[in-house]
N, C-alpha and C positions, 0 to 999 in steps of 0.2 A: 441434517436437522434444519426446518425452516429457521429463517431469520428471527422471528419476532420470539421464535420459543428460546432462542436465543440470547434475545437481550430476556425474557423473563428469568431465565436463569443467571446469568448477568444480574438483574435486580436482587432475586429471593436470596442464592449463593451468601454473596458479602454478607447479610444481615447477622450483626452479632448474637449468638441466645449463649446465655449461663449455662453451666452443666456442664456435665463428661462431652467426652467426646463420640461417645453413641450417644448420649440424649439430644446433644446438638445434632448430629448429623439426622435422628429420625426426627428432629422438627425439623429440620430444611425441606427433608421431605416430604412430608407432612404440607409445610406451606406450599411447596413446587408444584405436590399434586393438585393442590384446592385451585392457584394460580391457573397450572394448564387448564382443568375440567373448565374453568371461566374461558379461559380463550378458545378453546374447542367449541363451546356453547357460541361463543362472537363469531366464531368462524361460520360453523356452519348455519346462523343467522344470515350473516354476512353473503355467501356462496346464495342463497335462496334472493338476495334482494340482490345481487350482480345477474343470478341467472334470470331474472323479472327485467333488471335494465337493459340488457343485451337483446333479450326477445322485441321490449320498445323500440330500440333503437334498429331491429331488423325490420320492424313493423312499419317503421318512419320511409326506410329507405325504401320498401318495397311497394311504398301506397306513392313517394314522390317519382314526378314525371320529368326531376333533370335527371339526364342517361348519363354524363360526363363523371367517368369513373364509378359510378354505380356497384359495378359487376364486381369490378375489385374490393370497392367495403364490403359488399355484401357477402363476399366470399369469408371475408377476414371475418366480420360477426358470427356467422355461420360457424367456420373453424372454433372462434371462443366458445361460443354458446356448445356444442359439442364437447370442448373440453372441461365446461362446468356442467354439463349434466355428466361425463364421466366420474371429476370428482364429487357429485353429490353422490352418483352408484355407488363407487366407492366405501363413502362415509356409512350409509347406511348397508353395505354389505357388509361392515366390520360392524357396526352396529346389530346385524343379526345373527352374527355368529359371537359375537361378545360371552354368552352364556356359555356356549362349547370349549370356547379356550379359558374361559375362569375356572369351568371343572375340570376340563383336562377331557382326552377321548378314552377313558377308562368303562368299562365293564361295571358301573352302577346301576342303581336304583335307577338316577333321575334319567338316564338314557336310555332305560327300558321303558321307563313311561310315556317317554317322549316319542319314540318308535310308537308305542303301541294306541296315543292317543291319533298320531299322524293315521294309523293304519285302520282305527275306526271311524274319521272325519270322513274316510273313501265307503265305507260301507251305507249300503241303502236296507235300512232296518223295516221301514213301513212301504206301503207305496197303496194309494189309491187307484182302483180298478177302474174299468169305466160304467161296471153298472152304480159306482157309487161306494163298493164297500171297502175296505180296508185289509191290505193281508201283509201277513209277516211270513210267509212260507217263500223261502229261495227258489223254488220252482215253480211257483204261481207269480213273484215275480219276473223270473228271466222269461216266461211264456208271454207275459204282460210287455214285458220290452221288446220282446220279435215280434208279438201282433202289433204293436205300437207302430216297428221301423218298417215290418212288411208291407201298413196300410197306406205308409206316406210315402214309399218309393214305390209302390203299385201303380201302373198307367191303366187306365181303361181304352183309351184310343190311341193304343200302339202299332206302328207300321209295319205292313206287311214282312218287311224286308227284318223285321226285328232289331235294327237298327234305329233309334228315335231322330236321329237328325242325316241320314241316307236320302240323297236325292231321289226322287222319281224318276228316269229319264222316258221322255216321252216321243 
Protein backbone atom coordinates (compact mmCIF):
# COMPACT_ATOMS: atom_id res chain seq x y z
CA UNK A 1 0.00 0.00 0.00
CA UNK A 2 1.44 3.41 -0.94
CA UNK A 3 2.35 5.64 1.82
CA UNK A 4 0.08 8.51 1.61
CA UNK A 5 -3.04 6.05 1.26
CA UNK A 6 -1.70 5.26 4.39
CA UNK A 7 -1.67 7.93 6.55
CA UNK A 8 -5.33 8.68 4.95
CA UNK A 9 -6.34 5.80 6.60
CA UNK A 10 -4.36 6.56 9.59
CA UNK A 11 -6.51 9.88 9.47
CA UNK A 12 -10.22 8.65 8.47
CA UNK A 13 -9.71 5.15 10.85
CA UNK A 14 -9.59 6.99 14.46
CA UNK A 15 -12.59 9.36 13.64
CA UNK A 16 -15.08 8.62 16.24
CA UNK A 17 -19.05 8.11 14.56
CA UNK A 18 -21.99 7.08 17.10
CA UNK A 19 -23.77 3.96 16.29
CA UNK A 20 -23.49 0.04 16.09
CA UNK A 21 -20.64 -1.26 15.23
CA UNK A 22 -21.79 -1.91 11.45
CA UNK A 23 -22.88 1.62 11.21
CA UNK A 24 -19.78 2.82 12.24
CA UNK A 25 -17.70 0.65 10.33
CA UNK A 26 -19.90 1.44 6.89
CA UNK A 27 -19.30 5.12 7.51
CA UNK A 28 -15.50 4.74 7.86
CA UNK A 29 -16.07 3.36 4.77
CA UNK A 30 -17.95 5.41 3.35
CA UNK A 31 -15.59 8.50 4.29
CA UNK A 32 -12.19 6.26 3.21
CA UNK A 33 -13.82 5.78 -0.17
CA UNK A 34 -14.84 9.57 -0.78
CA UNK A 35 -11.08 10.32 0.83
CA UNK A 36 -9.11 7.98 -1.73
CA UNK A 37 -11.45 8.74 -4.96
CA UNK A 38 -9.95 12.59 -3.93
CA UNK A 39 -6.38 11.42 -3.75
CA UNK A 40 -6.58 9.20 -6.85
CA UNK A 41 -8.08 12.38 -8.74
CA UNK A 42 -4.62 14.40 -7.08
CA UNK A 43 -2.63 11.72 -8.21
CA UNK A 44 -3.40 11.34 -11.38
CA UNK A 45 -3.34 15.20 -11.75
CA UNK A 46 -0.33 15.12 -10.14
CA UNK A 47 1.49 12.23 -12.63
CA UNK A 48 0.31 14.58 -15.92
CA UNK A 49 2.07 17.80 -14.41
CA UNK A 50 5.44 15.60 -13.30
CA UNK A 51 5.15 13.93 -16.72
CA UNK A 52 5.06 17.77 -18.41
CA UNK A 53 7.95 18.66 -15.98
CA UNK A 54 10.22 15.93 -16.73
CA UNK A 55 9.72 16.24 -20.53
CA UNK A 56 10.91 20.31 -19.81
CA UNK A 57 13.48 19.45 -18.04
CA UNK A 58 14.76 16.87 -20.97
CA UNK A 59 14.07 19.58 -23.27
CA UNK A 60 16.39 22.11 -21.20
CA UNK A 61 19.14 19.39 -21.18
CA UNK A 62 18.98 18.62 -24.74
CA UNK A 63 18.81 22.14 -26.35
CA UNK A 64 21.95 23.08 -23.55
CA UNK A 65 25.62 23.02 -25.18
CA UNK A 66 27.59 22.13 -21.61
CA UNK A 67 28.31 18.29 -22.42
CA UNK A 68 29.82 17.73 -18.59
CA UNK A 69 27.60 15.12 -17.45
CA UNK A 70 24.85 15.66 -19.76
CA UNK A 71 24.60 12.03 -20.96
CA UNK A 72 24.01 10.77 -17.43
CA UNK A 73 20.95 13.25 -16.61
CA UNK A 74 19.71 12.76 -19.68
CA UNK A 75 19.66 9.09 -19.34
CA UNK A 76 18.12 9.37 -15.61
CA UNK A 77 15.16 11.96 -17.13
CA UNK A 78 14.63 9.56 -19.83
CA UNK A 79 14.44 6.52 -17.40
CA UNK A 80 11.68 8.80 -15.16
CA UNK A 81 9.73 10.17 -17.87
CA UNK A 82 9.33 6.34 -19.08
CA UNK A 83 8.33 5.26 -15.88
CA UNK A 84 5.51 7.89 -15.57
CA UNK A 85 4.20 7.36 -18.98
CA UNK A 86 4.11 3.57 -17.76
CA UNK A 87 2.23 4.52 -14.71
CA UNK A 88 -0.13 6.89 -16.56
CA UNK A 89 -0.72 3.41 -19.04
CA UNK A 90 -1.47 1.92 -16.28
CA UNK A 91 -3.93 4.29 -14.65
CA UNK A 92 -5.92 4.55 -17.60
CA UNK A 93 -5.85 0.76 -18.46
CA UNK A 94 -7.61 0.08 -15.02
CA UNK A 95 -9.56 2.88 -15.93
CA UNK A 96 -10.85 1.05 -19.10
CA UNK A 97 -11.52 -1.90 -17.97
CA UNK A 98 -13.24 -0.53 -14.68
CA UNK A 99 -16.66 -1.43 -16.19
CA UNK A 100 -15.65 -5.23 -16.87
CA UNK A 101 -14.71 -5.90 -13.30
CA UNK A 102 -17.77 -3.88 -11.76
CA UNK A 103 -20.04 -6.29 -13.68
CA UNK A 104 -18.04 -9.15 -13.35
CA UNK A 105 -17.13 -11.42 -16.75
CA UNK A 106 -20.60 -13.13 -16.83
CA UNK A 107 -22.81 -14.22 -19.69
CA UNK A 108 -25.15 -10.80 -19.64
CA UNK A 109 -26.93 -8.49 -21.48
CA UNK A 110 -24.45 -5.73 -21.32
CA UNK A 111 -21.52 -8.00 -22.70
CA UNK A 112 -23.53 -8.89 -25.54
CA UNK A 113 -24.07 -5.51 -26.42
CA UNK A 114 -20.81 -4.59 -26.08
CA UNK A 115 -19.42 -7.37 -28.32
CA UNK A 116 -21.95 -6.71 -30.63
CA UNK A 117 -21.67 -2.73 -30.82
CA UNK A 118 -17.56 -3.46 -31.10
CA UNK A 119 -18.54 -5.87 -34.04
CA UNK A 120 -20.61 -3.18 -35.93
CA UNK A 121 -18.13 -0.03 -35.53
CA UNK A 122 -15.73 -2.69 -38.01
CA UNK A 123 -18.49 -2.97 -40.54
CA UNK A 124 -18.65 -0.81 -43.81
CA UNK A 125 -22.50 -0.34 -44.18
CA UNK A 126 -22.51 2.40 -47.13
CA UNK A 127 -19.60 3.16 -49.46
CA UNK A 128 -19.42 5.69 -52.27
CA UNK A 129 -18.64 4.45 -55.84
CA UNK A 130 -16.66 6.37 -57.98
CA UNK A 131 -19.17 7.16 -60.54
CA UNK A 132 -20.82 9.07 -57.54
CA UNK A 133 -23.51 6.68 -56.29
CA UNK A 134 -24.00 5.11 -53.16
CA UNK A 135 -24.38 1.33 -52.48
CA UNK A 136 -25.02 -0.99 -49.71
CA UNK A 137 -24.66 -4.34 -51.39
CA UNK A 138 -21.54 -6.42 -49.90
CA UNK A 139 -20.44 -7.32 -53.33
CA UNK A 140 -20.54 -4.13 -54.97
CA UNK A 141 -18.58 -3.08 -52.12
CA UNK A 142 -15.75 -5.74 -51.80
CA UNK A 143 -15.50 -5.21 -55.86
CA UNK A 144 -15.25 -1.44 -55.14
CA UNK A 145 -12.30 -2.05 -52.66
CA UNK A 146 -10.12 -4.52 -55.24
CA UNK A 147 -10.59 -1.93 -58.08
CA UNK A 148 -9.78 0.63 -55.66
CA UNK A 149 -6.37 -1.45 -54.33
CA UNK A 150 -5.75 -2.89 -57.80
CA UNK A 151 -5.67 0.79 -59.36
CA UNK A 152 -3.11 2.13 -56.76
CA UNK A 153 -0.66 -0.83 -56.68
CA UNK A 154 -0.94 -0.93 -60.70
CA UNK A 155 2.61 0.17 -62.49
CA UNK A 156 2.29 1.21 -65.96
CA UNK A 157 6.14 1.51 -66.58
CA UNK A 158 7.15 -1.66 -65.21
CA UNK A 159 10.64 -3.28 -65.88
CA UNK A 160 11.19 -5.74 -68.06
CA UNK A 161 12.76 -8.02 -65.70
CA UNK A 162 9.43 -7.75 -63.64
CA UNK A 163 11.31 -6.84 -60.84
CA UNK A 164 10.64 -2.93 -60.06
CA UNK A 165 13.86 -2.10 -58.42
CA UNK A 166 16.39 -4.94 -60.57
CA UNK A 167 19.27 -3.45 -61.97
CA UNK A 168 19.94 -3.22 -65.48
CA UNK A 169 23.43 -4.50 -66.10
CA UNK A 170 24.81 -3.22 -69.15
Amino acid sequence: MDIAMKEIVGKVWPTPIQGSQAYSLMKHQQILIKHLRNWRHLQNRSLAARIATTQQQLLEIQQSNDLSSLHLDEQQLRSKSDDLYHQQEVYWSQRARQPWLQRGDKNTKFFHMAASLRSCKKKIMFLKLEDGTFTSDPLQIQQAFLNHFKNIYQTSDAPASGYPFARSEQ
